[in-house]
Structures are given as C-alpha cells and as structure tokens.
C-alpha positions in Angstrom: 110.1 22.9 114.7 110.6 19.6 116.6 108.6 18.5 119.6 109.3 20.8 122.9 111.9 23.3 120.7 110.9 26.8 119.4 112.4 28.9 116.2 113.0 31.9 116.3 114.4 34.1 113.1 116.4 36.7 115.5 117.4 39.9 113.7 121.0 40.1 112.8 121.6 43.0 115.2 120.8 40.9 118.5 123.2 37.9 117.7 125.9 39.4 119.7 123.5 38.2 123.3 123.4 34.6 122.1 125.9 32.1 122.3 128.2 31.7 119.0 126.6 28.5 118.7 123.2 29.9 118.6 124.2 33.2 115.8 122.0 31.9 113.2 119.5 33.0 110.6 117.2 30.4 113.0 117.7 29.8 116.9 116.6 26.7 118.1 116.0 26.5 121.8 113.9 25.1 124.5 110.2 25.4 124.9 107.8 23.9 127.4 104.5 24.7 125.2 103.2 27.1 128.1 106.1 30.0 128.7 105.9 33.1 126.9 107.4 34.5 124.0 109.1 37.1 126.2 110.1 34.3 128.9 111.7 32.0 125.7 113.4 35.4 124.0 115.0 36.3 127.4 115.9 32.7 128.3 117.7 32.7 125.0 119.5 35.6 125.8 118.5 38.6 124.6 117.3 41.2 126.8 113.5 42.6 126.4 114.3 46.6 126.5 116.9 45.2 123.8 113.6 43.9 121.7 112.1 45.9 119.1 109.2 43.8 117.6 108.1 40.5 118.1 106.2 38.7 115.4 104.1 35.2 115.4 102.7 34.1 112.3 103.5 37.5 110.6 101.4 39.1 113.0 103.1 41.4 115.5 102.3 40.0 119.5 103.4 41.2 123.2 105.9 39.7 125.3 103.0 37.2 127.0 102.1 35.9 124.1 102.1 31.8 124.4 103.4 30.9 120.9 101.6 27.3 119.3 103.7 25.0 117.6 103.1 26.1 113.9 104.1 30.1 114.5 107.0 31.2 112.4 108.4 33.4 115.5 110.9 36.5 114.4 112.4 38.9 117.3 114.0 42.1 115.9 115.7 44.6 117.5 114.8 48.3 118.9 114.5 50.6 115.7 116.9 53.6 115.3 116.4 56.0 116.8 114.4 55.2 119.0 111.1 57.2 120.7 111.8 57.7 124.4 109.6 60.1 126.4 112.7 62.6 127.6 116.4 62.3 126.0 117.2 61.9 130.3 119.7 59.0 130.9 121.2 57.9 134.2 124.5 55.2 133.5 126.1 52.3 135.3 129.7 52.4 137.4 131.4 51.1 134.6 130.4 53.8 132.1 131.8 56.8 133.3 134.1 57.8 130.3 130.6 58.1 128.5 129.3 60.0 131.0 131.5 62.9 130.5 131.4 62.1 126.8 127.8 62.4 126.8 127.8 66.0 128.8 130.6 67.3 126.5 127.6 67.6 124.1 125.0 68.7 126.3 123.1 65.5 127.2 121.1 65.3 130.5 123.2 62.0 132.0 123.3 60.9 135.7 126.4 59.3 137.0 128.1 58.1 139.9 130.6 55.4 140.8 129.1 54.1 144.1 125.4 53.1 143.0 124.3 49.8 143.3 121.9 48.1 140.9 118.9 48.6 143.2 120.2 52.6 143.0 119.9 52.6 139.9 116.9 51.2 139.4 115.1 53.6 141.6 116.8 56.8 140.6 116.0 55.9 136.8 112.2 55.0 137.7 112.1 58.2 139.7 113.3 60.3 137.4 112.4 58.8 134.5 115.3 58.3 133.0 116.7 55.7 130.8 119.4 53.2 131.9 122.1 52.6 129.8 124.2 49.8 130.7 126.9 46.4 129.6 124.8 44.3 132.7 122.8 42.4 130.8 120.9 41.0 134.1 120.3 44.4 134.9 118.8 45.1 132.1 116.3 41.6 132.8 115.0 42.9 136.4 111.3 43.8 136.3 111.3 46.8 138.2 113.4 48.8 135.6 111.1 51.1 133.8 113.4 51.2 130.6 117.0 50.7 129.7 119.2 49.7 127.2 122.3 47.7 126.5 125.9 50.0 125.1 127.1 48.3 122.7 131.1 48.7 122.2 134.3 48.5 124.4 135.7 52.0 123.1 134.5 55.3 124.8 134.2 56.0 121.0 131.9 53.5 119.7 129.8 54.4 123.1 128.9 57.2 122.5 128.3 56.9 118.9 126.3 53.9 119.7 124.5 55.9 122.3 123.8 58.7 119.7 122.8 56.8 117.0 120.4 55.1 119.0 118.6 57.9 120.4 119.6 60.9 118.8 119.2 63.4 121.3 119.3 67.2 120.8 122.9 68.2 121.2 124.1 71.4 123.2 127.9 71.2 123.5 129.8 72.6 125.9 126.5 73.9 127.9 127.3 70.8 130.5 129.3 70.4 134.0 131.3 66.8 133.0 131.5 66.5 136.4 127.8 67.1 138.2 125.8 66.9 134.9 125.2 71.0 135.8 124.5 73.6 133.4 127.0 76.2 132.4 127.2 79.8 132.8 129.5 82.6 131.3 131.8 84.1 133.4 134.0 86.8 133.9 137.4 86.6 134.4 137.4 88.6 137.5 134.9 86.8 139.0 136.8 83.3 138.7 140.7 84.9 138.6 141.4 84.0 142.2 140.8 80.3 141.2 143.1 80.4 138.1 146.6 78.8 138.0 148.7 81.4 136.8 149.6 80.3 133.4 145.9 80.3 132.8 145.1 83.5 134.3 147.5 84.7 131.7 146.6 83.1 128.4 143.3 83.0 128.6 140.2 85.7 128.9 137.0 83.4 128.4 135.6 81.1 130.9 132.5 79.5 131.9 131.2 78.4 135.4 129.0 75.3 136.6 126.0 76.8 138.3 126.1 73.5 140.3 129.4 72.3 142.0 131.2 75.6 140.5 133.6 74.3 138.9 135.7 76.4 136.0 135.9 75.8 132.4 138.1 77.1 129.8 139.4 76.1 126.1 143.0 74.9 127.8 145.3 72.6 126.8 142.8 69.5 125.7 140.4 71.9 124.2 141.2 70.7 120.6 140.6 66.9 121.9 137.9 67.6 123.5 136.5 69.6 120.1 137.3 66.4 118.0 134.9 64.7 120.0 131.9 67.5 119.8 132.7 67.3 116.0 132.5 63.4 115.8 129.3 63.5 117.8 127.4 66.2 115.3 128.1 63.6 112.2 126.2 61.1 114.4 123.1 62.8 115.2 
C-alpha cells in the first residue's frame, strides 16, 4: 500500500459498482488515514446493504472500523440467500415489471409509480420491508433500514436475481398483480356480470382480489404467465 492509498481485495461479484478501471483482483483508492472502512468501501463505489463481510487483517470488522496502514482489507458481497427478518419487499418506480413478476408467485411486494425516494424510505422502515432498487444513491442514504441493489436489465434476470438472493417461500397465483392483495375463489355467478362475453363462455374457474376486486382467470396469456411460475420454482 503506498502512502495515503488503501487495498482493497473486492469480491468478484461487486466489480460491476466500480469503475472498469478499478475491476481488479486489488482496488487501489484514496485514503485519508482517519475515514472508515465503510466510508472508503462506499466512496469506492460499492453500496454497504450491497456488502457482505468486511475483513482487516483476516479478521472480520464493522463498517467504522479505521483500517492502519499494514491491514490486508477484503470486502465481499452479501451471501446467497440471504437472512432477512420477513420475505416483505417494497420496489422503486422503475421496477414495476418485477413487481407483478414477483406477485405472480406469491411474494408480499409494494409498488407504486409515484413515490419518491423519501416515500420509499419511510414506507420500507415502517413496514419493514426491504427495498429493492437500480439507485445506487438510494441505496447509500442512512435512514434506509435495509435494501438491496437488482442486478439485470431483463424482467427475467430480475426476478431470478431477486429469487436467488432471497429465496422466499413461493405461493403462485395466490397474489393481486395489481394491489399486492390476496386471492380468493370465486364463482362464476358471482363475477359473470363483469365478464366479456367470450370469457363468460369458455371459461368456468375464476378467482377474485379480496382487495381492489379485480378478476382473474387462465385466459389468453395463461401459458405465459405459467412459463414464468415454472422458471421461478427452478430458482428457489
């Protein structure tokens, strides 16, 4: 380590938050001799909910730990999956494909496309729910209780992403896409009045949102929609 620089080994699955430049068995970057590890790691890059374990000479240490000039510093990622107190989630603007996604399977998520960041924040705290997010600054502010970056540009890789990381218990079809609210048989006669006609004819089976009310049934998009379910199982 050269005067007023820190290394840090970063674990292979954080590189993609530091620069190209930086994507490197060892990171070399700035250090003032009196910030913490948690202030260098972040300064780097890499959000904290995004950091697993941090290790000083071997030794595991916290976030405020002041690191000296002969510690071998490592920062790995989160491990998979990973503990969380309730499989609860609550995602940003930009993520609402894998909010429906994730309630196709049966996973408690809370979405809407008008919250701000300070929203968020405060409905995730409240309810104790984990944010999932792409805003990596979002994921830096203090006053988030826990989050975590989504990692791929697909809906697909989302959600398996998503999955993988936290492997919650999976329910599918028991979830409103829409309002997050749980489902409930229904009878045809009780929902027939709502029914385009083709529907009302070729099909007999439905299920109601005990939420918003809204009507399900295996229509046209139903094998589509299955392929997903089906992918999601082989995750978790």
């Amino acid at each position: 380590m050269v005067r007023g620089e820190l290394d840090l080994r970063v674990g292979a699955e954080l590189w993609l938050f530091l620069p190209p430049r930086r994507r490197a068995v060892v990171c070399r970057v700035p250090y003032d001799g009196t910030s913490s590890l948690g202030h260098v790691v972040e300064s780097a890059g890499i959000p904290l909910p995004e950091v697993g374990t941090l290790l000083a000479a071997g030794r595991p240490v916290a976030p405020s730990y002041r690191p000296g000039p002969a510690d071998a510093v490592r920062v790995l990622g989160v491990a998979r999956p990973q503990p969380i107190p309730a499989p609860r989630f609550v995602l940003d603007v930009h993520l609402g494909t894998l909010a429906r996604r994730l309630r196709l399977v049966g996973v408690d998520v809370a979405y809407r496309n008008d919250l701000g960041d300070d929203a968020l924040i405060a409905q995730a705290n409240a309810e104790s729910r984990v944010l999932l997010t792409k805003d990596r600054g979002l994921l830096r502010r203090r006053a988030l209780w826990l989050g975590a970056y989504v990692r791929g540009a697909r809906p697909d890789d989302q959600l398996r992403d998503t999955l993988d990381r936290f492997a919650p218990p999976l329910a599918p079809w028991t979830r409103c896409t829409a309002c997050n609210g749980l489902l409930s048989p229904v009878a045809k006669g009780e929902v027939e009045h709502v029914l385009p006609p083709g529907t009302r004819r070729r099909y007999d089976t439905f299920a109601r949102c005990l939420g918003c009310g809204h009507v399900y049934w295996h229509g046209a998009h139903g094998n589509r929609l299955q392929a997903i379910v089906e992918a999601a199982s082989r995750v978790v």
